[in-house]
PDB file of N, CA, C and O in Angstrom:
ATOM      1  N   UNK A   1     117.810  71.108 132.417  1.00  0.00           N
ATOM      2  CA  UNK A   1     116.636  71.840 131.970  1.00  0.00           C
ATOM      3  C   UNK A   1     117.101  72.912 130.984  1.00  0.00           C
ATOM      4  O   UNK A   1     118.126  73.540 131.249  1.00  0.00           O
ATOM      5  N   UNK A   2     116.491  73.136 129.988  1.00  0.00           N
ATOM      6  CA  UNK A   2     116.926  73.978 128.963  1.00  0.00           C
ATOM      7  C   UNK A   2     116.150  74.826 128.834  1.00  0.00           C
ATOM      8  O   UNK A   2     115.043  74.870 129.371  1.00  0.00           O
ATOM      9  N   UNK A   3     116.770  75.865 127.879  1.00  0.00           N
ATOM     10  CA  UNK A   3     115.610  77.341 127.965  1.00  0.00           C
ATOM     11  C   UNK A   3     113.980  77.098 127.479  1.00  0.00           C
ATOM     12  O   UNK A   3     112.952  77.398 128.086  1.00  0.00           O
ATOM     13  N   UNK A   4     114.146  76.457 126.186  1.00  0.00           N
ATOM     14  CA  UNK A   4     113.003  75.636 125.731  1.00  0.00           C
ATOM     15  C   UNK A   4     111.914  75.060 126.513  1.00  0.00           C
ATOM     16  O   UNK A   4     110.744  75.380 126.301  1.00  0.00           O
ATOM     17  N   UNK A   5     112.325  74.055 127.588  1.00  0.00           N
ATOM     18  CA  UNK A   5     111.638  74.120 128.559  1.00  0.00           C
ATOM     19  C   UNK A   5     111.044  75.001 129.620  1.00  0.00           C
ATOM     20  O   UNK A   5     109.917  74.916 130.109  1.00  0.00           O
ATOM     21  N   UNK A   6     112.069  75.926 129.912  1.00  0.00           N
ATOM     22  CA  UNK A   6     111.571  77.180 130.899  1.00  0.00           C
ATOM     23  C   UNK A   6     110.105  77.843 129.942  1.00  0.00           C
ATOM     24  O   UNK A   6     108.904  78.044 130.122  1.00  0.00           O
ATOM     25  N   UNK A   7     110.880  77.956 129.137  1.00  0.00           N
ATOM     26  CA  UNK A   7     109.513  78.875 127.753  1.00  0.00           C
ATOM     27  C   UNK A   7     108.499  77.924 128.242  1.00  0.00           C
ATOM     28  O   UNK A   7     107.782  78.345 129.150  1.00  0.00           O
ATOM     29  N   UNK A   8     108.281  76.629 127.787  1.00  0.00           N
ATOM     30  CA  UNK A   8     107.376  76.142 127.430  1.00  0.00           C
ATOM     31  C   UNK A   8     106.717  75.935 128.775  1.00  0.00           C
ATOM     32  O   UNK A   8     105.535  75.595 128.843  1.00  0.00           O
ATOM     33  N   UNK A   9     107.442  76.129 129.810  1.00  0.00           N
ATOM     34  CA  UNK A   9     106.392  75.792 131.196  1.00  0.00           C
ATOM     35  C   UNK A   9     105.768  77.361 131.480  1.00  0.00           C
ATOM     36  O   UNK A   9     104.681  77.512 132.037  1.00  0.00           O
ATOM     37  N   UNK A  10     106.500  78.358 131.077  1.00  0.00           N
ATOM     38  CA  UNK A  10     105.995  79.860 131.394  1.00  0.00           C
ATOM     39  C   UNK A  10     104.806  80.009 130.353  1.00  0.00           C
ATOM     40  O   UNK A  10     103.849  80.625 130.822  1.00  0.00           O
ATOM     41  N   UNK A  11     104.698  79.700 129.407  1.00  0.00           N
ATOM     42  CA  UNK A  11     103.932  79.470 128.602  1.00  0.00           C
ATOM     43  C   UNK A  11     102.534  78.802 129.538  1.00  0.00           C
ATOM     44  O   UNK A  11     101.631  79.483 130.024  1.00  0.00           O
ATOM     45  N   UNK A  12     102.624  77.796 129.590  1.00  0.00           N
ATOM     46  CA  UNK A  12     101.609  77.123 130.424  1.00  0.00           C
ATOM     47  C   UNK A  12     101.005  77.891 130.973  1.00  0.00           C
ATOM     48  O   UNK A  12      99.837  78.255 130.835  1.00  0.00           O
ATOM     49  N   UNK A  13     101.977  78.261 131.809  1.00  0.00           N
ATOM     50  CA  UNK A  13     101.627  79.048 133.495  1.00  0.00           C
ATOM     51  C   UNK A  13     100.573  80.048 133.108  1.00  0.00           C
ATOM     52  O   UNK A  13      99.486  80.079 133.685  1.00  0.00           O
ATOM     53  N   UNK A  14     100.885  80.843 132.159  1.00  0.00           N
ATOM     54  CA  UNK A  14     100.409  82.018 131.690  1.00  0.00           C
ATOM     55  C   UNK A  14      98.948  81.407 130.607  1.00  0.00           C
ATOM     56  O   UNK A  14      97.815  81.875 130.721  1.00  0.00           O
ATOM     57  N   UNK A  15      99.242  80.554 129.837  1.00  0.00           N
ATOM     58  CA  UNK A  15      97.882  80.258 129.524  1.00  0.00           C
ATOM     59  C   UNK A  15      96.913  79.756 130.650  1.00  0.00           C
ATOM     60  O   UNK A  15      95.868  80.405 130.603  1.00  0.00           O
ATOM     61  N   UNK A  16      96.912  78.887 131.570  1.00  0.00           N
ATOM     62  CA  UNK A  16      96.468  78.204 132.422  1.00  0.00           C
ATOM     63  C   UNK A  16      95.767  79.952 133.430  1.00  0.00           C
ATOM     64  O   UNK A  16      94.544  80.079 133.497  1.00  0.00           O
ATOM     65  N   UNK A  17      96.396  80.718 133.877  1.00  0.00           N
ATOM     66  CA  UNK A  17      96.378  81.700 134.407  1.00  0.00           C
ATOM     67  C   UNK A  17      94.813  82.525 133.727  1.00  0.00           C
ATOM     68  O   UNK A  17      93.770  82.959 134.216  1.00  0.00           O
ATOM     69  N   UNK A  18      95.558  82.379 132.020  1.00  0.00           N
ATOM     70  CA  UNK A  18      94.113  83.272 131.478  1.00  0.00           C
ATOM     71  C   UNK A  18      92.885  82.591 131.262  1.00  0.00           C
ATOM     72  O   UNK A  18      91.841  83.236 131.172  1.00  0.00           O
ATOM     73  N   UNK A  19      92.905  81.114 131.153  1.00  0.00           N
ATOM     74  CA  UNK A  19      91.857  80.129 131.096  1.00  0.00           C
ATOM     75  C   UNK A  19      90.984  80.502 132.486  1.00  0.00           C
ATOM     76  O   UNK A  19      89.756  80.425 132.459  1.00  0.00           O
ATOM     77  N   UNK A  20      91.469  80.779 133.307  1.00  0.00           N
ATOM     78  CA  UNK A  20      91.140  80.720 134.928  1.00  0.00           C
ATOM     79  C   UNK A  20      90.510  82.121 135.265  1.00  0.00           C
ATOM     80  O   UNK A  20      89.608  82.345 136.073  1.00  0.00           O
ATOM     81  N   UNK A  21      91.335  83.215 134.287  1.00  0.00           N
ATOM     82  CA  UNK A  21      90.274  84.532 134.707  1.00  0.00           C
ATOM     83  C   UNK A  21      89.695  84.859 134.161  1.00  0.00           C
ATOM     84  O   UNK A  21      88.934  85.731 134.581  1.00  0.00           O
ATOM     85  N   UNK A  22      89.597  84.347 132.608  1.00  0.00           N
ATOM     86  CA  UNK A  22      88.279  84.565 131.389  1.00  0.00           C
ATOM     87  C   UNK A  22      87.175  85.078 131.995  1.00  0.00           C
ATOM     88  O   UNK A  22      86.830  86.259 131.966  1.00  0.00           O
ATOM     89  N   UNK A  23      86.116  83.353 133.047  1.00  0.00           N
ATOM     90  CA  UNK A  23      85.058  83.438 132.682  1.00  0.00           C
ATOM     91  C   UNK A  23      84.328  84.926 134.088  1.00  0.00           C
ATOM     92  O   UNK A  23      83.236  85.473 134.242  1.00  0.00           O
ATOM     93  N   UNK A  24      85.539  85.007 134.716  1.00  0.00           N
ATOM     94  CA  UNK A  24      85.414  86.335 135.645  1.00  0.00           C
ATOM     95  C   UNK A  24      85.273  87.841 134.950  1.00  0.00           C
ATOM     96  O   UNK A  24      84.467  88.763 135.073  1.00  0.00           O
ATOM     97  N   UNK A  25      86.243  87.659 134.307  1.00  0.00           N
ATOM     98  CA  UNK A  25      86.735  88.969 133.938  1.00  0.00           C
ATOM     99  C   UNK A  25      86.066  89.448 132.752  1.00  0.00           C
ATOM    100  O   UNK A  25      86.167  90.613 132.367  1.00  0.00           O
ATOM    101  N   UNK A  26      85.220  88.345 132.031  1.00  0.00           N
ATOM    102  CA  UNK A  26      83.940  88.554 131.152  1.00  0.00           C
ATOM    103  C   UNK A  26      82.812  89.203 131.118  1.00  0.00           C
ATOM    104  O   UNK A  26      82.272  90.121 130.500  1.00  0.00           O
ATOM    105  N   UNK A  27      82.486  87.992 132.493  1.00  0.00           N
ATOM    106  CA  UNK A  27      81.492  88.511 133.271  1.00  0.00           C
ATOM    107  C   UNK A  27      81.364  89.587 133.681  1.00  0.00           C
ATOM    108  O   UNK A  27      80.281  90.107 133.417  1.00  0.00           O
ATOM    109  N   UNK A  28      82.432  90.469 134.549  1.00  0.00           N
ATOM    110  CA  UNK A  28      82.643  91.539 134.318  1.00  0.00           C
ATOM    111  C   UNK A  28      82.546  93.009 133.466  1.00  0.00           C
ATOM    112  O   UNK A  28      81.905  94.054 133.580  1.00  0.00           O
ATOM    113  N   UNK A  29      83.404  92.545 132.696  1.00  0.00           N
ATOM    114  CA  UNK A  29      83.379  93.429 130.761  1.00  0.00           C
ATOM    115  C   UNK A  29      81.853  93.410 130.832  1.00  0.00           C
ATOM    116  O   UNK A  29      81.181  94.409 131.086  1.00  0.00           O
ATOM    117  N   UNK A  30      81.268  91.968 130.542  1.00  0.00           N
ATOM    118  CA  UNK A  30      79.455  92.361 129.919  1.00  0.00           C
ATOM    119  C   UNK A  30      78.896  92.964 131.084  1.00  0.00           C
ATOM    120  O   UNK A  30      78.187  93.947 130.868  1.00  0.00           O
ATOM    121  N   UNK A  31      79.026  92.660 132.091  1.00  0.00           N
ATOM    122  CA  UNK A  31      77.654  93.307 133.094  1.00  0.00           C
ATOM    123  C   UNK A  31      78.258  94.717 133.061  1.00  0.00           C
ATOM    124  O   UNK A  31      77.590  95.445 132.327  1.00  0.00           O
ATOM    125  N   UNK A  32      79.493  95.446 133.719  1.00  0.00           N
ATOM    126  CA  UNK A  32      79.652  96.766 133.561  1.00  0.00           C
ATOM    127  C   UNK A  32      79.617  97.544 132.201  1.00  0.00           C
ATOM    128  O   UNK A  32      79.815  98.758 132.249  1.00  0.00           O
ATOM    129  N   UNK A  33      79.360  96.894 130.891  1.00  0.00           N
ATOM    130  CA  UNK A  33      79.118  97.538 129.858  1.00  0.00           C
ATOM    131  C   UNK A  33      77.355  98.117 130.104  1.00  0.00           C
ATOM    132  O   UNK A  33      76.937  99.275 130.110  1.00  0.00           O
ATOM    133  N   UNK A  34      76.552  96.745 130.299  1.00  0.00           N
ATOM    134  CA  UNK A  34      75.114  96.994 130.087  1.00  0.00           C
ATOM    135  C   UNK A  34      74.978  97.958 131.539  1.00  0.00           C
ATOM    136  O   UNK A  34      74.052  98.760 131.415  1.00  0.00           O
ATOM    137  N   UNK A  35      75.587  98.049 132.696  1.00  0.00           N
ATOM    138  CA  UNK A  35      75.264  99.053 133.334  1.00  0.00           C
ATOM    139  C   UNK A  35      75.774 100.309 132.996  1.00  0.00           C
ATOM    140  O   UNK A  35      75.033 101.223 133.357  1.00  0.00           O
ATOM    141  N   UNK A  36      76.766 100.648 132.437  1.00  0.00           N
ATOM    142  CA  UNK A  36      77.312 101.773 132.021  1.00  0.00           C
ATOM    143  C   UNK A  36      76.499 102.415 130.779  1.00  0.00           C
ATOM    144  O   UNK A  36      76.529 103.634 130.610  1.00  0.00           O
ATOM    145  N   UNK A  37      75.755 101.545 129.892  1.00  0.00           N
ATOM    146  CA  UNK A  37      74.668 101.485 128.763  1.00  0.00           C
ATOM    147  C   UNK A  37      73.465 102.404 129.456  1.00  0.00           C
ATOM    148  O   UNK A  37      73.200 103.558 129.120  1.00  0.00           O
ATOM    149  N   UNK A  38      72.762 101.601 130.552  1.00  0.00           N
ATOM    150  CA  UNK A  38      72.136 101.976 131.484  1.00  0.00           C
ATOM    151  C   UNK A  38      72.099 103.340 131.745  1.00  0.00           C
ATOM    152  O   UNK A  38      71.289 104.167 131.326  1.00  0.00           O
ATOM    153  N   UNK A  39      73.367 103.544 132.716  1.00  0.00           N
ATOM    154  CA  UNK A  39      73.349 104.510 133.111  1.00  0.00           C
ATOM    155  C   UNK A  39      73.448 105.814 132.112  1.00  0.00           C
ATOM    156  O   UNK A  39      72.996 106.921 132.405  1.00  0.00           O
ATOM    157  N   UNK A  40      74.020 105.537 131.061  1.00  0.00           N
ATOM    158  CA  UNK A  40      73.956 106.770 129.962  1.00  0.00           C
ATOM    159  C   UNK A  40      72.659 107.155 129.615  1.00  0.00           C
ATOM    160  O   UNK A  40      72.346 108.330 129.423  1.00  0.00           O
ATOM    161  N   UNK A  41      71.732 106.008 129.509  1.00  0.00           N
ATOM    162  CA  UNK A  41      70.723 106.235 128.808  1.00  0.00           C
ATOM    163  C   UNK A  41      69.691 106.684 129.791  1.00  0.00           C
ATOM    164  O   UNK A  41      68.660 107.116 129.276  1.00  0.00           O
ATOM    165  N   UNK A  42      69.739 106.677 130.892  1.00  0.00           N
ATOM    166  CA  UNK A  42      68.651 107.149 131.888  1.00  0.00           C
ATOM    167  C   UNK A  42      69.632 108.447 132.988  1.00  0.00           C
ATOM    168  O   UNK A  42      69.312 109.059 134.007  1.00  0.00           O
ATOM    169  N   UNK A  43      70.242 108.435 132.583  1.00  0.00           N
ATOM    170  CA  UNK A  43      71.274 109.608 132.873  1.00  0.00           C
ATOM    171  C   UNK A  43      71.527 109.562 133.968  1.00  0.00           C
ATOM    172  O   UNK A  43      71.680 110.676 134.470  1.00  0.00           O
ATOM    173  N   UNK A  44      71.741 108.156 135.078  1.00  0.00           N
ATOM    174  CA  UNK A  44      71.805 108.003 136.635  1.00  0.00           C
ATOM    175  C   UNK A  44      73.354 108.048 136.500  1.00  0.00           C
ATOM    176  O   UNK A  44      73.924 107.726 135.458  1.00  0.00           O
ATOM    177  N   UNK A  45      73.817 108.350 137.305  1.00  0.00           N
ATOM    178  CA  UNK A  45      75.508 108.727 137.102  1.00  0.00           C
ATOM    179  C   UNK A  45      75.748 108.340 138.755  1.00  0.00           C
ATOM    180  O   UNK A  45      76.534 109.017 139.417  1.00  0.00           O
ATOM    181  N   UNK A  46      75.260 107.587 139.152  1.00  0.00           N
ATOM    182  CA  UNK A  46      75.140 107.001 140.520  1.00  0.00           C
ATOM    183  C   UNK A  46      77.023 105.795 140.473  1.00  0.00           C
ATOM    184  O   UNK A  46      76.956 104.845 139.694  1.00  0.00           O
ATOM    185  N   UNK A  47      78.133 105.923 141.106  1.00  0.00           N
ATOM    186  CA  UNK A  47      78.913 105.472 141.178  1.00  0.00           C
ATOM    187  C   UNK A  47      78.972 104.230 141.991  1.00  0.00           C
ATOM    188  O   UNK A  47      80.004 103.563 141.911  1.00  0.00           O
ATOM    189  N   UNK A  48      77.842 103.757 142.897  1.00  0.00           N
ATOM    190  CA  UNK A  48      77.896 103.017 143.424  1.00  0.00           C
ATOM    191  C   UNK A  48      77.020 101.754 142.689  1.00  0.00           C
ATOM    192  O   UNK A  48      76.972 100.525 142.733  1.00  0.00           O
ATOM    193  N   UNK A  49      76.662 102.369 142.306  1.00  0.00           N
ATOM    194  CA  UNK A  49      74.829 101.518 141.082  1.00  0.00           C
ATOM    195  C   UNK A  49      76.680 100.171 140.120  1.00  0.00           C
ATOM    196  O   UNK A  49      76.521  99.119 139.499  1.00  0.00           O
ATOM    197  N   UNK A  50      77.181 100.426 140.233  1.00  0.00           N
ATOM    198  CA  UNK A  50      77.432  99.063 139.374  1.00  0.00           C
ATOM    199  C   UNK A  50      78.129  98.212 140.367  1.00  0.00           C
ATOM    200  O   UNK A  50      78.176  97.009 140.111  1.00  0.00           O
ATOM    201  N   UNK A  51      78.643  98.615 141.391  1.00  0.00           N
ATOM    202  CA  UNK A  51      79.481  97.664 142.314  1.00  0.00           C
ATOM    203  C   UNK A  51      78.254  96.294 142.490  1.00  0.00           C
ATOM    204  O   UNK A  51      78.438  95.211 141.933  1.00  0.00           O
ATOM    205  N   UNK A  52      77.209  96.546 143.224  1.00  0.00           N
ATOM    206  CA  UNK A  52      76.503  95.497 143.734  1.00  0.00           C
ATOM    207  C   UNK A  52      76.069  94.355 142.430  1.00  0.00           C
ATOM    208  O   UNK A  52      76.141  93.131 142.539  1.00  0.00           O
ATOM    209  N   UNK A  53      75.680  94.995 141.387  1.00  0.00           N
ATOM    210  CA  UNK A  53      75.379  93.787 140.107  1.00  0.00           C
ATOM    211  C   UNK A  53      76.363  93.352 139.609  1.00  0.00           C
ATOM    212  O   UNK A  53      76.227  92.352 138.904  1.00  0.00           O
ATOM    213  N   UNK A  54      77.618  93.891 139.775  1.00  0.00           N
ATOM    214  CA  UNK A  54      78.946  93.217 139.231  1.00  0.00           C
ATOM    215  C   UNK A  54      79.641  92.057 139.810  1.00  0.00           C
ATOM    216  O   UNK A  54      80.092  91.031 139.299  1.00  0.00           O
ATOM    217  N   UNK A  55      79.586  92.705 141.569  1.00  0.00           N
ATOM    218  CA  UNK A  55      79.797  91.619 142.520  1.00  0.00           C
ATOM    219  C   UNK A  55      79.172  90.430 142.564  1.00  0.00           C
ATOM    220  O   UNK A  55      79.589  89.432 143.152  1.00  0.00           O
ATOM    221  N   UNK A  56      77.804  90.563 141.719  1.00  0.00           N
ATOM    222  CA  UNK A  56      77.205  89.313 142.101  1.00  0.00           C
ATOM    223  C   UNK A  56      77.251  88.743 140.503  1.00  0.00           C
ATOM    224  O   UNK A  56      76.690  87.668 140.294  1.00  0.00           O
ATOM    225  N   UNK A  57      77.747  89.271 139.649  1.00  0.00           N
ATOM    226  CA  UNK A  57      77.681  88.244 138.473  1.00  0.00           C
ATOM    227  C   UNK A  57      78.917  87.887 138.203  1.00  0.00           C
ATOM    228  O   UNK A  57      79.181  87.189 137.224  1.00  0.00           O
ATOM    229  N   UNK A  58      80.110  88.467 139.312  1.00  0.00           N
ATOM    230  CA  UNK A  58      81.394  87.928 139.456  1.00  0.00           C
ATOM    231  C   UNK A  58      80.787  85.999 140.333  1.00  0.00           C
ATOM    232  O   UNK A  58      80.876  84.854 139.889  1.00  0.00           O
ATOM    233  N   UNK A  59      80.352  86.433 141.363  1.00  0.00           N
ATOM    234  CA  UNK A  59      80.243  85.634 142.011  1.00  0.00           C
ATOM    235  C   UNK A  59      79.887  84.503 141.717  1.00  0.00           C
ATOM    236  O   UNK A  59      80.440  83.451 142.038  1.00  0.00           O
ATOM    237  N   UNK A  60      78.177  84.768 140.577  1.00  0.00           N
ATOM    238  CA  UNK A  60      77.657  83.633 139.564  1.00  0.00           C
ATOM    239  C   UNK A  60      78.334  83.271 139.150  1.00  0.00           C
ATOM    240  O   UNK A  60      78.329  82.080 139.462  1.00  0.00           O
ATOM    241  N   UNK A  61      79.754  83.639 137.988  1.00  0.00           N
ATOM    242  CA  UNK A  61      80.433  83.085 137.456  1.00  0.00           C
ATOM    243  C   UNK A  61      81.431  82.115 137.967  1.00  0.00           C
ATOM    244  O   UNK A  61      81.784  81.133 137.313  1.00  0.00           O
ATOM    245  N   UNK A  62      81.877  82.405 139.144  1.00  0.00           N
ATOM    246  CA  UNK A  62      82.896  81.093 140.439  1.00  0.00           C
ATOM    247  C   UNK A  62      81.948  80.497 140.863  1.00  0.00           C
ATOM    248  O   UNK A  62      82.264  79.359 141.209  1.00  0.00           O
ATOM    249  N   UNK A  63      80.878  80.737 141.008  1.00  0.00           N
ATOM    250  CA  UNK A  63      80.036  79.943 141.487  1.00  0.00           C
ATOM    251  C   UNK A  63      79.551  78.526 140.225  1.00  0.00           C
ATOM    252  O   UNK A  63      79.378  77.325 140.429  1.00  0.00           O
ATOM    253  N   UNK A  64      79.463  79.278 139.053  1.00  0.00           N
ATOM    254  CA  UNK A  64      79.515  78.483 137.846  1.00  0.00           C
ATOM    255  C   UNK A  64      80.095  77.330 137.047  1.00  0.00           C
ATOM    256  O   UNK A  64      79.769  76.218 136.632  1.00  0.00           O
ATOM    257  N   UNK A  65      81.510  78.487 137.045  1.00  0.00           N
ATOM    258  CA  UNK A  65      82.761  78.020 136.229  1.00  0.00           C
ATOM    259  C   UNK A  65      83.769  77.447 137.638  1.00  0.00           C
ATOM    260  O   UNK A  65      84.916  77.041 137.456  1.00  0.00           O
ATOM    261  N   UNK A  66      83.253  77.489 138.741  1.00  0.00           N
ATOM    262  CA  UNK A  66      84.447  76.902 139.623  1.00  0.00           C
ATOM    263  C   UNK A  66      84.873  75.482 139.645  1.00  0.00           C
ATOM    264  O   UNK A  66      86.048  75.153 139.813  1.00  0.00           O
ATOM    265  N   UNK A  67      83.539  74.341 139.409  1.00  0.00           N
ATOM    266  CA  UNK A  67      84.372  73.159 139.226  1.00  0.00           C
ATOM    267  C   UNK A  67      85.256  73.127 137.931  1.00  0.00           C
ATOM    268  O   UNK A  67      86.416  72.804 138.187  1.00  0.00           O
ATOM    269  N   UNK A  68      84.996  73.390 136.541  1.00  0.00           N
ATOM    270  CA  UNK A  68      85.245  73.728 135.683  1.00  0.00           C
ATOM    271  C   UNK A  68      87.301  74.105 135.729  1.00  0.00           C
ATOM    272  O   UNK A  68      88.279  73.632 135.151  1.00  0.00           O
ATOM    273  N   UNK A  69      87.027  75.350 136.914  1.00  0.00           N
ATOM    274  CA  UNK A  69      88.654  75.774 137.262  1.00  0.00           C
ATOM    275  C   UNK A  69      89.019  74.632 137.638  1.00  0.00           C
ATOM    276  O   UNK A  69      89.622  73.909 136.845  1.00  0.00           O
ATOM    277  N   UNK A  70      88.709  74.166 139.062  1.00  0.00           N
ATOM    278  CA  UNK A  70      89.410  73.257 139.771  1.00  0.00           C
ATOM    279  C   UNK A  70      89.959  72.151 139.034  1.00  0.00           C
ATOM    280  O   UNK A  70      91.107  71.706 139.036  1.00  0.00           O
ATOM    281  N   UNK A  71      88.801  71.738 138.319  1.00  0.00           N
ATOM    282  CA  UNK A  71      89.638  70.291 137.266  1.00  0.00           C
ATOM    283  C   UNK A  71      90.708  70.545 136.295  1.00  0.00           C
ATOM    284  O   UNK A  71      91.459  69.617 135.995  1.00  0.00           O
ATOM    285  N   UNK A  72      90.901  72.088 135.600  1.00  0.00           N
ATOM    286  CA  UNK A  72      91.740  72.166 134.893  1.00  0.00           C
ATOM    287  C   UNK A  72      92.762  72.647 135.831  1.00  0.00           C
ATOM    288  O   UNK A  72      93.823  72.946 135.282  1.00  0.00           O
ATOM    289  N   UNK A  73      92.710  72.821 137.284  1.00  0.00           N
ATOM    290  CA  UNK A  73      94.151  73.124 137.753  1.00  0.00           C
ATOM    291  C   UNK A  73      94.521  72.207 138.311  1.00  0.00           C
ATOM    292  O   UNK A  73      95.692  72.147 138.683  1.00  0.00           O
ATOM    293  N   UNK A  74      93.679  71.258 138.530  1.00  0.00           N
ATOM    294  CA  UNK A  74      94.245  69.565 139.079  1.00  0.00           C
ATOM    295  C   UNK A  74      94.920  68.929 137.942  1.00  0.00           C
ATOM    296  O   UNK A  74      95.872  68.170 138.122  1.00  0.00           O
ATOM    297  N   UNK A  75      94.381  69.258 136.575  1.00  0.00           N
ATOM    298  CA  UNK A  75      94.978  68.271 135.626  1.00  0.00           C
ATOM    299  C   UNK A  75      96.254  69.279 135.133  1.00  0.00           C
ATOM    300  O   UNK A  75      96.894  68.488 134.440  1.00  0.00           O
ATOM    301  N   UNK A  76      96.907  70.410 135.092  1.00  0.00           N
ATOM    302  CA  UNK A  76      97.818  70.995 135.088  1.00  0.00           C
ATOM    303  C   UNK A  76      99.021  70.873 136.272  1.00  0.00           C
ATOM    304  O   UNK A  76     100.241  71.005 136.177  1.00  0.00           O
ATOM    305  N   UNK A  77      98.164  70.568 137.410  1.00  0.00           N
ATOM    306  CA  UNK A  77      99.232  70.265 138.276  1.00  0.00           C
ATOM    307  C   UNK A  77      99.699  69.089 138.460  1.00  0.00           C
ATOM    308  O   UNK A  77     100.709  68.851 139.121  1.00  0.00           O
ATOM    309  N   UNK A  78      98.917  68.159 137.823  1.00  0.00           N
ATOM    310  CA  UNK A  78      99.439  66.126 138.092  1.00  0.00           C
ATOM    311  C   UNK A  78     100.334  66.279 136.450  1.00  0.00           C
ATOM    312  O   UNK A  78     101.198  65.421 136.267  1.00  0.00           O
ATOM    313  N   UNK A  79     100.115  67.389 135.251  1.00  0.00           N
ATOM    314  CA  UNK A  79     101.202  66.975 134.113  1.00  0.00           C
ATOM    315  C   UNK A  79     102.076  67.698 134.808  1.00  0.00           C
ATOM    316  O   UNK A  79     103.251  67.406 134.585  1.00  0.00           O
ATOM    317  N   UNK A  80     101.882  68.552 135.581  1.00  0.00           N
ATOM    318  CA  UNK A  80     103.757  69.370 136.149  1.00  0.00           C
ATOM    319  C   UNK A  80     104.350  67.964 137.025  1.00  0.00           C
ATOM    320  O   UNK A  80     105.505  67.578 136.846  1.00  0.00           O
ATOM    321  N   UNK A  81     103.769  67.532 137.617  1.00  0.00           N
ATOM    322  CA  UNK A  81     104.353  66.522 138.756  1.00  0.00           C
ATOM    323  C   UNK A  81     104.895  65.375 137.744  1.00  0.00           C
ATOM    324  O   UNK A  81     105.899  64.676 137.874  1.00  0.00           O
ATOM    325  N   UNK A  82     103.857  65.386 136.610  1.00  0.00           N
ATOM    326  CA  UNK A  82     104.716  64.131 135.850  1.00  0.00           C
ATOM    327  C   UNK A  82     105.824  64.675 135.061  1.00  0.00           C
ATOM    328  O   UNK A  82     106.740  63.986 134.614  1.00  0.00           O
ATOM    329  N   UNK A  83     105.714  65.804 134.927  1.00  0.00           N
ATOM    330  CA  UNK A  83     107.118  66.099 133.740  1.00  0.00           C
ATOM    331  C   UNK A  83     108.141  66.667 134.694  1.00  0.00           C
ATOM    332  O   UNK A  83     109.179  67.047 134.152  1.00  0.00           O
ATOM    333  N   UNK A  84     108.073  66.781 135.795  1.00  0.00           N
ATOM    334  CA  UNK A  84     108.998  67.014 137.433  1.00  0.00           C
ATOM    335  C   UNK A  84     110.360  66.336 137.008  1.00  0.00           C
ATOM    336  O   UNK A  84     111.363  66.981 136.704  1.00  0.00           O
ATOM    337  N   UNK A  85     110.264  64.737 137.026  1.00  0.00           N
ATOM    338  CA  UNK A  85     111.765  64.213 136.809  1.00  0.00           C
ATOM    339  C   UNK A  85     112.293  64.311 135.507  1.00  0.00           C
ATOM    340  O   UNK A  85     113.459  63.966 135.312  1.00  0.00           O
ATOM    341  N   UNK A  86     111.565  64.750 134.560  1.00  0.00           N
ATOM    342  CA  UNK A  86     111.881  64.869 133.127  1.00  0.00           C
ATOM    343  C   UNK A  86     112.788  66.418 133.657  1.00  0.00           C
ATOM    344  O   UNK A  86     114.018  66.446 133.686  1.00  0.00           O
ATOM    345  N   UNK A  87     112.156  67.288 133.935  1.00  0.00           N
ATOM    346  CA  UNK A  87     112.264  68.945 134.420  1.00  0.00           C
ATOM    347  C   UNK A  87     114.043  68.576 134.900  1.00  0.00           C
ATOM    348  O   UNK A  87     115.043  69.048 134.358  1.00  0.00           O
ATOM    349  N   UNK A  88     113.994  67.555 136.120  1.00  0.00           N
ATOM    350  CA  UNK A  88     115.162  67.818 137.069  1.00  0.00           C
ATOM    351  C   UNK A  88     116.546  67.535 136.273  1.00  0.00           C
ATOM    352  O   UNK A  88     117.577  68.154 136.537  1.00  0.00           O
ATOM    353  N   UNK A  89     116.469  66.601 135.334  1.00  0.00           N
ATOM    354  CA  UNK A  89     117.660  65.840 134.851  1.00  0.00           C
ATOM    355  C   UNK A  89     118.584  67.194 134.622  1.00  0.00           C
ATOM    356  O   UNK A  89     119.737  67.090 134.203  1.00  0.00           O
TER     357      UNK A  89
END
């Protein structure tokens, strides 16, 4: 196994990783922007006011995008298993 390879599987790992927390961590970014929007503009400075709409448009989104994950980490994990004996030599 050569360095080239190490790169190129850390590589993976790490793209595969950000493909997987995008459509969370989006979801996120937009809903706590428009509540933070919110809250400026009606001047509620309430700290608890964004947990509950965030939690749940985290949730929409796995709830969404979860088959979506699963197939791209099934098909990432059957090319690791195939490039396995290529990997070992």
């Amino acid at each position: 196994m050569t360095d080239t390879m190490i790169v190129e599987l850390g590589l993976q790992a790490m793209t595969i990783a950000a493909k997987m927390a995008a459509p969370v961590l989006l979801t996120a970014l937009g809903v706590g922007f428009a509540i933070s929007l919110f809250q400026s503009v009606t001047q509620i400075q309430e700290a608890t006011l964004a947990f509950v709409p965030k939690a749940a448009a985290c949730g929409a989104a796995l709830l969404f995008s979860g088959n979506w994950m699963l197939h791209e980490m099934i098909s990432y994990t059957e090319q690791l298993f195939d490039k396995l004996p290529m990997l070992l030599r």
